[in-house]
BAMARMI-677964 format. One record per residue (C-alpha): y, z, x; residue in one letter. Coordinates in steps of 0.25 Angstrom, whole numbers, plus 5000, padded with zeros to 4 digits. Layout:
BEGIN
YZXa;...
//
This chain:
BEGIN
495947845240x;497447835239x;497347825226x;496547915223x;497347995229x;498347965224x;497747975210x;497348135213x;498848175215x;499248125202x;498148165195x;498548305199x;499948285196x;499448245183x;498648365180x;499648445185x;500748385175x;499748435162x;499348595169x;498948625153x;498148515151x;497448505167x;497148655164x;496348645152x;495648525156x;495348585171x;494748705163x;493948635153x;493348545163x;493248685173x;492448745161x;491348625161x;491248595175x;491148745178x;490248775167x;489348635172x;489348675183x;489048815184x;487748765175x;487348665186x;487548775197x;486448845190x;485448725186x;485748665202x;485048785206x;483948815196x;483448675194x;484248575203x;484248635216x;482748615225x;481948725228x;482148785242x;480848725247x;480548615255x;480048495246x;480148585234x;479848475226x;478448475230x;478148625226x;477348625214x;476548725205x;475448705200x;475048775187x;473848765178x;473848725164x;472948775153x;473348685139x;474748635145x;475048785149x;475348805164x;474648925169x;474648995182x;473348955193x;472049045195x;471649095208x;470349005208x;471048875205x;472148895214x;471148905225x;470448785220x;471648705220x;471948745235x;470548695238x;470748555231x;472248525229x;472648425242x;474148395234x;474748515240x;475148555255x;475148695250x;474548755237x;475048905236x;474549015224x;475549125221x;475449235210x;476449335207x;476149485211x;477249615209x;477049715220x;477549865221x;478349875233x;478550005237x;478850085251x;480250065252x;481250115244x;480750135228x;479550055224x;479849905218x;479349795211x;479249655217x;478849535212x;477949455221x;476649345224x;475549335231x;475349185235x;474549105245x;474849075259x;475348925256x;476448975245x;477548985255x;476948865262x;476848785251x;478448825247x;478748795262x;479648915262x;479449025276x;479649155275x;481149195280x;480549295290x;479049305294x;478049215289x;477049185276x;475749215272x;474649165279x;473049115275x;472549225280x;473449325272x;473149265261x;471749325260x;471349435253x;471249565261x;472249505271x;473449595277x;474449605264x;475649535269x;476849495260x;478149425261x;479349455255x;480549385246x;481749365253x;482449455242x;481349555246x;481549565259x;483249595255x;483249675246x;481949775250x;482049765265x;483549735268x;483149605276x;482449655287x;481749565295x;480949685299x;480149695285x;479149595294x;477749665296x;478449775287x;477449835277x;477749825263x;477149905250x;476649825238x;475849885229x;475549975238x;474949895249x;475449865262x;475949725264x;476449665278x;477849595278x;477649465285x;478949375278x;480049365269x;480249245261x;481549165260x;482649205249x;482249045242x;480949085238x;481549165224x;481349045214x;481149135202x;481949245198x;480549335201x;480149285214x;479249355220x;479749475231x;478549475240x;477349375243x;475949415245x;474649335250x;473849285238x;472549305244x;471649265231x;470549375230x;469149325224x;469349395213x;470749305209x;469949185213x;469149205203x;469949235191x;469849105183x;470849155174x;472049205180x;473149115180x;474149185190x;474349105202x;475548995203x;475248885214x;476048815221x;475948685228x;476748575239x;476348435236x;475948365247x;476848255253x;476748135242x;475948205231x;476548195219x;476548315206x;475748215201x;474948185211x;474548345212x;474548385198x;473448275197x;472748335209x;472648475204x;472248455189x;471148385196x;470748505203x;470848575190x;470048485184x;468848505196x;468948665192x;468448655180x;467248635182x;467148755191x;467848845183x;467748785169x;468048925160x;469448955166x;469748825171x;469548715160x;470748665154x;471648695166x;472448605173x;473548595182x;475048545183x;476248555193x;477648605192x;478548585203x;478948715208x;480548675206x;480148645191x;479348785191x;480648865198x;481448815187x;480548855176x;481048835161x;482548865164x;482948695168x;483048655152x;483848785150x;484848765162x;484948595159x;485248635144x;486348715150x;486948615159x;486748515149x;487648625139x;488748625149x;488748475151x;489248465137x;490248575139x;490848495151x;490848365140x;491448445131x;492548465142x;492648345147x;493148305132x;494048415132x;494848355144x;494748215141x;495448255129x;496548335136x;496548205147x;496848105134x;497948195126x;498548185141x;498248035142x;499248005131x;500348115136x;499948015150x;500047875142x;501447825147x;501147875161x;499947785161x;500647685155x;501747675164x;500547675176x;499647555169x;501147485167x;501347495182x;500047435187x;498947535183x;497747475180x;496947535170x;495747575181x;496947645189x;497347715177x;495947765175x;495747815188x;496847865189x;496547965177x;495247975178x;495548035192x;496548135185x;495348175177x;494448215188x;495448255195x;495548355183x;494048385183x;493948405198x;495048515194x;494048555184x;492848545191x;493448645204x;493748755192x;492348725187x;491648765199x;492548885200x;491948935186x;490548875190x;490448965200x;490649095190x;489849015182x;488449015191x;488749135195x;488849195178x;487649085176x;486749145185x;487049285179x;486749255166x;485549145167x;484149225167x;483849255178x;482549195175x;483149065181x;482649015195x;483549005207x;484749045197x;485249145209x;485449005218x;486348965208x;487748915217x;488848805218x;488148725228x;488448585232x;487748545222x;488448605213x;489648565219x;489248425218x;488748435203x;490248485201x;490948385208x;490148275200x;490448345186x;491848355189x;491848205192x;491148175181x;492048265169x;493248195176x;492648065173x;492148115158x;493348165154x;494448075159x;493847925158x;494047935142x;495447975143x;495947885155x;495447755149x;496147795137x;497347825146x;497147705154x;497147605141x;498747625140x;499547535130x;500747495139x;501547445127x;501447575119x;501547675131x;502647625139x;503547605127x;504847675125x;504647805116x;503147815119x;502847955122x;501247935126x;500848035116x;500147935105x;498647945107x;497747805104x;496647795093x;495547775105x;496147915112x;495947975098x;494647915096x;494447965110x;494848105109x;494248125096x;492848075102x;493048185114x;493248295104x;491848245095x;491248245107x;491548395112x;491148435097x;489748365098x;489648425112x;489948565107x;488948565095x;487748515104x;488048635114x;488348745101x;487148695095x;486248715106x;486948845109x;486948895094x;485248845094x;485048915108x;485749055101x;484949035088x;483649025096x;484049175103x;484449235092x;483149185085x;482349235098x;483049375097x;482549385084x;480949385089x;480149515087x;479749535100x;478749615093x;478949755098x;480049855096x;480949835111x;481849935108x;481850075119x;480849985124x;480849995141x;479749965150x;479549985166x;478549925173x;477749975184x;476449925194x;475349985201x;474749955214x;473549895215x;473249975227x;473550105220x;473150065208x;471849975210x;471150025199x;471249995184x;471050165180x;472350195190x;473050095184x;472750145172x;472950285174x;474350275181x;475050205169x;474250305160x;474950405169x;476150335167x;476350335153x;476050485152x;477250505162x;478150415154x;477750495140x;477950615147x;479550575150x;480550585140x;480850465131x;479350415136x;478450435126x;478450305121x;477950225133x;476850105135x;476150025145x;476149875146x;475649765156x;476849655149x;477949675142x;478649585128x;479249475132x;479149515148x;477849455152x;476849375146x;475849425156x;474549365157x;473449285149x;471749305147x;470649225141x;469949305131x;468649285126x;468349325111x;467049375110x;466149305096x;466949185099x;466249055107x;466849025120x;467948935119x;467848805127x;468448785139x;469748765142x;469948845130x;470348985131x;470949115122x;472049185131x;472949325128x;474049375136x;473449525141x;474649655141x;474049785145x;474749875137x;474550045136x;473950085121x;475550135116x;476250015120x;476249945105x;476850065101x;477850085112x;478249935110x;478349935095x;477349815093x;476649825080x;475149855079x;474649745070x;473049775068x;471949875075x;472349985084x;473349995096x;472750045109x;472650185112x;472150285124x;470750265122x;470850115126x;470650155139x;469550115152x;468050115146x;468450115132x;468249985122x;469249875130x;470449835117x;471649775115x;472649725106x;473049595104x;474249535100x;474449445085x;474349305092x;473149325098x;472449375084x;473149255077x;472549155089x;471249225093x;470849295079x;471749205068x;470749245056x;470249375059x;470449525064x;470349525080x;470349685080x;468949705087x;468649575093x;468549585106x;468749475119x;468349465135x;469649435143x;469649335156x;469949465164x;468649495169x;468449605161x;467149575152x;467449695142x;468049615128x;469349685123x;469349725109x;470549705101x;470849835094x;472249805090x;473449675085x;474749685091x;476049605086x;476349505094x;477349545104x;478249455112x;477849445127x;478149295131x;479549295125x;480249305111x;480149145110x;478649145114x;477649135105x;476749285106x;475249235114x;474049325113x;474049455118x;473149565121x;473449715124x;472549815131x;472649955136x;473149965149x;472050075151x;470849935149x;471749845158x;470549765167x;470849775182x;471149625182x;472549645171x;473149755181x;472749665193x;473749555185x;474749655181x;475049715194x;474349855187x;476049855181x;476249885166x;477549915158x;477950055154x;478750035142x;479450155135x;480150155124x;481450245124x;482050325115x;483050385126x;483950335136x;483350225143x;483850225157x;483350385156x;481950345152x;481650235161x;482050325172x;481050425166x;480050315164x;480150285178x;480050435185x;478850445175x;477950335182x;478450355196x;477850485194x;476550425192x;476650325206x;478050335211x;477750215220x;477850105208x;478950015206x;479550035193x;480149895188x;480549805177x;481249925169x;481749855158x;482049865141x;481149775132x;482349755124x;482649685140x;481549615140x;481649545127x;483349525131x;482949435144x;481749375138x;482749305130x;483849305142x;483749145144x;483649115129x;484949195128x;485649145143x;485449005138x;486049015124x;487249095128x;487548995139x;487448885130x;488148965120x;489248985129x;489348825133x;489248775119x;490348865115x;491348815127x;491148655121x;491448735106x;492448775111x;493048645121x;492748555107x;493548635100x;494848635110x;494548485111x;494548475094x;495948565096x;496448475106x;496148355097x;496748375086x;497948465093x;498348325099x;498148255088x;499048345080x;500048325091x;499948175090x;499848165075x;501048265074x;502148165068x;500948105057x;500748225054x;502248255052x;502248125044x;500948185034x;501848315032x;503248235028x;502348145019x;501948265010x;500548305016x;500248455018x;499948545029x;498448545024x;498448385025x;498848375040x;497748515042x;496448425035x;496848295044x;496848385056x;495548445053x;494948335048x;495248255060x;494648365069x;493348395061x;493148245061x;492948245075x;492248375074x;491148345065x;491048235071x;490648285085x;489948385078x;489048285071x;488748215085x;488548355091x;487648385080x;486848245083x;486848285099x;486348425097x;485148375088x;484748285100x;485248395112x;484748535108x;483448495108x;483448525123x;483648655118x;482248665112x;481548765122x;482548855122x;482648875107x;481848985098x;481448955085x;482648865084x;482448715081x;483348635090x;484148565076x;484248705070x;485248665057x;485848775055x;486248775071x;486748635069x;487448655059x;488148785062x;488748725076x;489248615068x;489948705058x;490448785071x;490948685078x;491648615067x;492348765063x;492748765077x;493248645077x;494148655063x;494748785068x;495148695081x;495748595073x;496348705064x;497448745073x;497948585077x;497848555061x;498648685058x;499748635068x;499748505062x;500048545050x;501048625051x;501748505057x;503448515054x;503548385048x;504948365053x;504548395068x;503248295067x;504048185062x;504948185075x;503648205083x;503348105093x;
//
């Protein structure tokens, strides 16, 4: 320990002897450590960090499949699989369910579910005051009770303990208060707000064809994923038979719920940590660089030390204690910046991330820290000490030896750091550079209407209010005349799902003249309820029949349009205007397709369009309004001041029922910006990573051949009284430093076609060996690194001959 000790003091006397040199290394590494670090913040909380339930790691989903697709749960077949399972100690349904809240203050929107009374159970979580749902509230025409979130109960209540047994207004029913639920339960950035029983009706429990409900189940102790996965695709099996139309060719497959939390975002957050793992490299090579010029300005000390007894283990340690010493220093300033770094991260990831919020230096992180600093002052500094340590006794300790004469394995040696910086560099700008081709190709899809002026509120209906399909309807025809009648108006529509904002849901149709299609087998399309202007208002072109219009209303000829991708899959050789189809809505009256829409982008701008069909909301079945919350989008397209006419807008419906909430107030040309907000999030942050190792391999190459202009000064001097010319002593310098340039550009070039591929789901109409990607980066980086040389080979050139020759 002594020694140590011992050690540390005159490593810090060492540093403190080269300020210069320990200031740029201790900001080099502060820069990696603080950039991995801040990275691993994030990705400890996301994806590393349990959920806050006890045995978490038994929670699990359980989804059905349909042809390898996972699909949400029926009512009927969740209650089967109550009845049967014997895997679970608790199986729990939930759905998703917005409720108007209104009665205090201005009326609001909340997100919230209606799940069984073995959800919280089965999570094992208990409410932070009162208690949960019970069997008998879980009824129908039991007493409406609800609990709340924990933000909920904050922000809406002020936190008063008091709100137990308070009555609350949710779509204008009366709902009894009787818990609030702990802050941890907000996994998703839309977690629900406020719980209500499920209480299945007969009627949901038989509705073969709604796949709404997510079901969660907590394994028994000892039974495997396997074990259970097996268990309930044998019940799935046994279902068949009882319900062969909508159950044949469904089964079933677990998720754990940690795996469901996280979502798709783990292969994006491991790419980045993974990106800044090779800045920190990039870093280390830098420094070890810097710790080898200094190893030879260091030689006659060593020297002198080996000459008094050191052994060369000694010696090592002792420098390699220098070097963590250096990367302790490092790593302290590197938590400073990672601190601003999580907190920067978590502003500008989507917040689309799970659990981002819990984002923390923790001890964890601490630890994760603590260990990278370790290891970078390992990394860097083992190269240059056993160079250091393998000291000529002969040739450094002789009279006139100043220390300054580098070996040919530290040049071999410092020439291999620099090559591999380069080839580092191109595999981070070339998965940057393919990740910003990919956006600016998806920037480039047609969404296939005109977003410009484009702004869209959306409101809901109580069902109490509102049971009725002809209220519903006549409200939002009341609507749009109010809206017309405001200034900057006229241009208004109705629609139950906007572009690129929800996919909404999915029916079986039937097309009648055709044989039934065998079972298992089915023809689905994604339903909008739309009002006769909206193509019009939205700018999406008419491609054959008619559009809707005002006598497509209740009692007339059910129609609708459908969009190109259905024709191409459903009617691929002939005119579908005419035909006509039952939907699985229970609604026996066919639709008649009167009209083809262009296919416009709902599921995303790197989605492939699905089949859609259009009908007046005016024809709507009582079964859609039921699934849309009776709720449509009024979208307006301005030709004013937008601020002005949204204000307008919103006056002009709370004239009609001044007790809805008016929400998601937004721009389409919004809606397409953050459906595209990962794509972009990731490519700059990546961008930004693979610029920072550009620019380290670059001051490496500099600080290469800078040194080796410095050491070859007096050959140099030597080439120059000989007769050769400026321009002669500028090639050998830039040849010297493109050598090593291509050839870590090669290399990187081999990495990258093995590495990118990693990037393959998160590229757009971009191959993953794009050649004019690769080739660009190459061209880049060898530009950059000839302009770095440029300076060093300029010096060396102008070299006095008479000074270089009494350079020593």
């Amino acid at each position: 320990m002594g020694t140590l000790w011992q050690d540390l003091k005159f490593g810090l006397r060492m540093l403190a002897k080269s300020p210069s040199l320990t200031a740029v290394a201790v900001l080099t590494l502060a820069l990696g450590i603080g950039a991995n670090t801040a990275i691993f913040s994030v990705v400890n909380a996301v994806l590393l960090r349990p959920l806050p339930y006890k045995d978490a790691q038994r929670l699990m989903l359980v989804w059905e499949t349909f042809r390898g697709r996972r699909a949400g749960v029926t009512a009927p077949d969740f209650k089967d699989w109550s009845e049967q399972q014997g895997v679970f100690e608790q199986i729990a349904g939930s759905t998703s369910m917005n409720f108007n809240l209104t009665g205090t203050n201005d009326p609001v929107r909340l997100s919230g579910a209606r799940v069984s009374a073995s959800y919280f159970p089965a999570l094992g979580v208990q409410p932070v005051l009162g208690h949960m749902f019970n069997a008998e509230q879980d009824q129908p025409g039991a007493a409406r009770v609800a609990l709340l979130s924990h933000g909920l109960w904050q922000e809406r209540f002020g936190s008063d303990p008091g709100v137990l047994g308070r009555t609350i207004i949710l779509d204008d029913q009366q709902y009894t208060v009787i818990g609030v639920m702990p802050a941890e339960l907000r996994l998703w950035a839309a977690s629900p707000q406020v719980w209500v029983p499920l209480a299945l009706t007969p009627r949901e429990l038989a509705a073969t064809g709604s796949h709404r409900y997510r079901v969660l189940g907590r394994l028994k102790p000892g039974i495997t994923r396997e074990q259970a996965e097996a268990r309930m695709k044998s019940i799935a099996e046994g279902i068949v038979p009882k319900r062969p139309h909508s159950n044949t060719g469904i089964s079933v497959m677990l998720l754990p719920l940690q795996e469901q939390v996280v979502g798709d975002v783990r292969g994006s957050l491991l790419i980045l940590l993974g990106a800044v793992g090779l800045v920190l490299l990039i870093a280390c090579a830098n420094v070890a660089n810097l710790l080898l010029a200094r190893a030879l300005v260091r030689e006659r000390e060593i020297a002198v030390r080996a000459a008094l007894g050191a052994g060369r283990v000694r010696l090592l340690r002792q420098l390699l204690t220098e070097s963590v010493l250096l990367a302790f220093v490092g790593g302290a300033l590197g938590l400073f910046l990672a601190r601003w770094g999580a907190d920067a991260l978590v502003a500008t990831l989507p917040d689309s991330i799970p659990r981002l919020a819990r984002t923390g230096i923790d001890t964890t992180v601490l630890g994760f820290t603590l260990v990278i600093a370790v290891a970078t002052g390992i990394v860097f500094g083992l190269a240059p000490a056993l160079q250091a340590s393998r000291v000529d006794l002969n040739n450094s300790l002789k009279e006139g030896s100043r220390g300054t004469g580098a070996s040919a394995g530290q040049h071999r040696l410092r020439s291999a750091l620099v090559v591999s910086e380069v080839a580092l560099a191109v595999v981070l700008l070339i998965g940057a550079s393919l990740l910003i081709k990919s956006f600016v190709q998806l920037q480039a899809v047609q969404p296939g209407f005109r977003p410009e002026g484009l702004v869209s509120m959306r409101l809901a209906l109580p069902q109490d209010r509102y049971a009725e399909p002809a209220q519903v309807v006549a409200f939002y025809r009341q609507a749009l005349e109010r809206v017309r009648a405001t200034p900057g108006g006229e241009e208004v529509a109705l629609t139950s799902h906007l572009p690129l904002d929800d996919s909404g849901f999915n029916l079986a149709i039937f097309i009648e003249g055709r044989p039934a299609l065998p079972p298992g087998e089915v023809q689905m399309t994604y339903l909008r309820i739309v009002s006769p202007e909206y193509f019009r208002v939205l700018g999406a072109p008419l491609r054959a029949g008619r559009g809707l219009d005002e006598n497509d209303r209740e009692g007339s000829v059910r129609v609708g349009l459908i969009n190109q991708t259905m024709v191409r899959q459903y009617w691929p050789n002939e005119s579908p205007l005419g035909k006509r189809f039952t939907m699985d809505d229970n609604e026996k009256t066919p639709v008649e397709i009167v009209g083809v829409i262009g296919d416009v982008k709902h599921f995303g701008l790197d989605s492939e369009p699905r089949p859609e069909l259009f009908v007046p909301f005016a024809q709507a079945a009582p079964m859609h309004w039921n699934w849309i919350d009776r709720s449509l989008n009024v979208v307006v397209r301005a030709h004013t001041e937008r601020s002005g006419l949204i204000s307008a807008v919103r006056q002009a419906l709370w004239s009609v029922d001044r007790n809805l909430p008016i929400y998601r107030v937004t721009t389409l040309e919004q809606v397409i910006a953050e459906s595209v907000v990962s794509q972009r999030v990731y490519m700059r942050l990546l961008g930004l990573f693979a610029g920072l190792a550009g620019l380290l391999a670059a001051v490496g190459i500099y600080g290469v051949m800078s040194y080796a202009v410095t050491q070859h000064t007096h050959d140099i001097g030597v080439r120059l009284a000989l007769g050769a010319r400026p321009g002669d002593v500028l090639g050998w310098v830039l040849r010297r430093g493109l050598r090593l340039t291509l050839l870590g550009v090669v290399l990187g070039l081999g990495a990258g076609l093995a590495l990118t591929r990693v990037l393959r789901t998160l590229l757009f109409e971009v191959s993953v060996t794009d050649p004019a990607t690769f080739a660009g980066v190459a061209i880049l980086l060898t530009g950059v690194a000839a302009l770095a040389c440029w300076v060093p080979a300029r010096r060396a050139a102008r070299v006095d001959p008479m000074v270089a020759l009494r350079y020593e």
